[in-house]
C-alpha positions as CSV (number, residue, x, y, z in Angstrom):
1,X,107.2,49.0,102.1
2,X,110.5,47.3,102.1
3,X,112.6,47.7,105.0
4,X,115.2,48.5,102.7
5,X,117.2,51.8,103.8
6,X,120.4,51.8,102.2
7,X,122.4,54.0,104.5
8,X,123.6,52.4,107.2
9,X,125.1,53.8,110.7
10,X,128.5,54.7,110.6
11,X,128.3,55.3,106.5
12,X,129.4,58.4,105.5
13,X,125.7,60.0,104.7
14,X,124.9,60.3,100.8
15,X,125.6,63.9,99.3
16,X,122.7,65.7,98.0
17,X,121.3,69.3,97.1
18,X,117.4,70.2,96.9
19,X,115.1,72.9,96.7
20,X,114.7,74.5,99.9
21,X,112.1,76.2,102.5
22,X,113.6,78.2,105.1
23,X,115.6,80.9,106.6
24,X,118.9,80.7,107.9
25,X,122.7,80.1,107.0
26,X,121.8,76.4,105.8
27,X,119.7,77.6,102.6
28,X,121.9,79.3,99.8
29,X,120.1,80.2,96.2
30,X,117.3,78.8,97.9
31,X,119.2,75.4,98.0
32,X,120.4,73.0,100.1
33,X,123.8,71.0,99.9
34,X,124.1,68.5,102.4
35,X,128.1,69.0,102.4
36,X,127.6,72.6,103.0
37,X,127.0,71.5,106.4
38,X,130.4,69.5,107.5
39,X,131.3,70.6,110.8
40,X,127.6,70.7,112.1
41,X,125.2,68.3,113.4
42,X,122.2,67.5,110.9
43,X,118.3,65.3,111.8
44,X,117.6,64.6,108.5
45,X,114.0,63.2,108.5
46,X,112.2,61.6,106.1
47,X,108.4,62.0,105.7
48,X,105.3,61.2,103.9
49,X,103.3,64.6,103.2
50,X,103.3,68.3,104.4
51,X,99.9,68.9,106.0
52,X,98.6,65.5,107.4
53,X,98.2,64.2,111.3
54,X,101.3,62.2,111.7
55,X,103.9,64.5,109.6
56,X,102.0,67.6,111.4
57,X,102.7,66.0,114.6
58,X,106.5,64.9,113.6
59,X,107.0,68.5,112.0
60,X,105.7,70.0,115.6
61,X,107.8,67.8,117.6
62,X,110.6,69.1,116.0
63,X,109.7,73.2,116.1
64,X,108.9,72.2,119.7
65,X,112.1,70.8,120.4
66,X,114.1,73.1,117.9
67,X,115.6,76.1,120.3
68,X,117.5,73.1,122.1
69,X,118.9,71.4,118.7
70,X,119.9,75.1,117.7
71,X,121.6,75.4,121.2
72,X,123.5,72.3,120.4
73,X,125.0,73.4,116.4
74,X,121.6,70.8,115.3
75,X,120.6,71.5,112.2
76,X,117.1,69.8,111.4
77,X,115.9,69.1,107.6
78,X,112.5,67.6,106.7
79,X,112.6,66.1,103.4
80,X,109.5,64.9,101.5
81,X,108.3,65.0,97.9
82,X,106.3,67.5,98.7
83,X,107.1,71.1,96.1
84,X,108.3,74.1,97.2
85,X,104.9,76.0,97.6
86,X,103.7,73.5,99.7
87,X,106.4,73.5,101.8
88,X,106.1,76.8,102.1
89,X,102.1,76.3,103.7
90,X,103.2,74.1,105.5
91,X,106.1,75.6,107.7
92,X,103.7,79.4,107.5
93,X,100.8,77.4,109.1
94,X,102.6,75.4,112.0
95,X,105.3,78.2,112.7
96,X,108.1,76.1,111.8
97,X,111.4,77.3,112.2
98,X,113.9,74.5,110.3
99,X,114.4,74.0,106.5
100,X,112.1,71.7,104.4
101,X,113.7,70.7,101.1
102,X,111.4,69.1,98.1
103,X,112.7,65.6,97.0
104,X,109.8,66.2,94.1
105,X,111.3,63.7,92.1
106,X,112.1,60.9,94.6
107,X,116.1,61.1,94.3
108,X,117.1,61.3,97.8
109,X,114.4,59.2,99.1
110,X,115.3,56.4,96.7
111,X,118.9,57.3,97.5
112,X,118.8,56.8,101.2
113,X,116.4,53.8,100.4
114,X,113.2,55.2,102.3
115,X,111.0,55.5,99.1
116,X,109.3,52.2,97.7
117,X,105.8,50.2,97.9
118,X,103.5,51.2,101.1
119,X,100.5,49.7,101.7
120,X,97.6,51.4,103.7
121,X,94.3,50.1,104.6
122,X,95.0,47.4,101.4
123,X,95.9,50.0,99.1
124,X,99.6,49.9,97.4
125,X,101.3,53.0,96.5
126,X,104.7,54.3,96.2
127,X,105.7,57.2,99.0
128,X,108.6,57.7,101.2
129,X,108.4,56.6,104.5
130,X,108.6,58.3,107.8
131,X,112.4,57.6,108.9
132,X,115.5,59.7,110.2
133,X,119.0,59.5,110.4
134,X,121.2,61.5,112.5
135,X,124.4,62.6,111.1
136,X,127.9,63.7,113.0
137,X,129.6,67.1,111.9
138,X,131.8,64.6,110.0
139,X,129.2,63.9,107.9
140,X,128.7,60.5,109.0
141,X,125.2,58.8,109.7
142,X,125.2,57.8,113.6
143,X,121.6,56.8,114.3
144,X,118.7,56.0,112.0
145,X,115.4,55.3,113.2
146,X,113.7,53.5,110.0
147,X,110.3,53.7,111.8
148,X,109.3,57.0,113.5
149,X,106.5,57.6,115.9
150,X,105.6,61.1,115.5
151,X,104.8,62.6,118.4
152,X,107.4,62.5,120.7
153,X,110.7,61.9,118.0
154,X,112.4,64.9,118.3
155,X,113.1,64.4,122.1
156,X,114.4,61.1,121.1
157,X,116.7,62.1,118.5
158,X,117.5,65.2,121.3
159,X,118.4,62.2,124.1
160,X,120.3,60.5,121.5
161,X,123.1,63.4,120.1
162,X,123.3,64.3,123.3
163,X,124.4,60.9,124.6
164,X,126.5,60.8,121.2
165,X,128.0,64.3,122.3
166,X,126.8,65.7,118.8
């Protein structure tokens, strides 16, 4: 995978609308527009595949964590290239309570430079890699983790708007 992520911290974070999984004020016409959400806090993570250990952990972490983002204005997005009807498995099975948007065709991921080459066990492959950016409710990107360890991530992201009074 190149370490390439395109969006740096203190960018303004790239614009985008997708498909969407998810009930709330964030999802209209069962879409999602990133600019929509000025004024708010937004995770936005990045990851590989609805239904596997590490993006079932990450996904958990962040239900798990969620009734303290939503006490702070947080709104949390997964992204993957997963389709809708997965998505929609996916959040039913592990009870999750945040949006999941379908990047089916790679746009977003390529845009925020998180999709490319991976290599696993000496296999290549294109995917999207596990990464999240944190954005202000001016829209711009404040923290990016390019590397995510699942299990305990959304307490770090937590700790870090917090500290960043987002």
């Amino acid at each position: 995978m190149s370490d390439e992520i395109k969006v740096q911290a203190q960018q303004p974070a790239p614009d985008f609308t997708l498909p969407a999984v998810g009930d709330g004020d964030v999802v209209k016409n069962g879409q999602v527009h990133l600019a929509d959400l000025k004024g708010r806090s937004v995770v936005l993570y990045f990851y590989p595949k609805d239904d596997t250990p590490g993006c079932t952990k990450e996904a958990c972490s962040f239900r798990d964590a969620n009734h303290l983002m939503q006490q702070k204005g947080i709104v949390v997005l997964g992204i993957s290239t997963d389709g809708v009807e997965s998505h929609k498995k996916f959040a039913e099975k592990y009870g999750l309570p945040f949006t999941l948007l379908s990047d089916t065709d790679t746009t977003v991921s390529q845009l925020y430079g998180v999709y490319g080459e991976k290599n696993l066990y000496g296999r290549k492959f294109m995917g999207v890699s596990r990464a999240t950016f944190l954005i202000d409710q001016e829209g711009v990107v404040r923290k990016i983790w390019p590397r995510v360890k699942p299990d305990a991530h959304a307490q770090e992201v937590l700790t870090v708007a917090e500290a960043l009074n987002l």
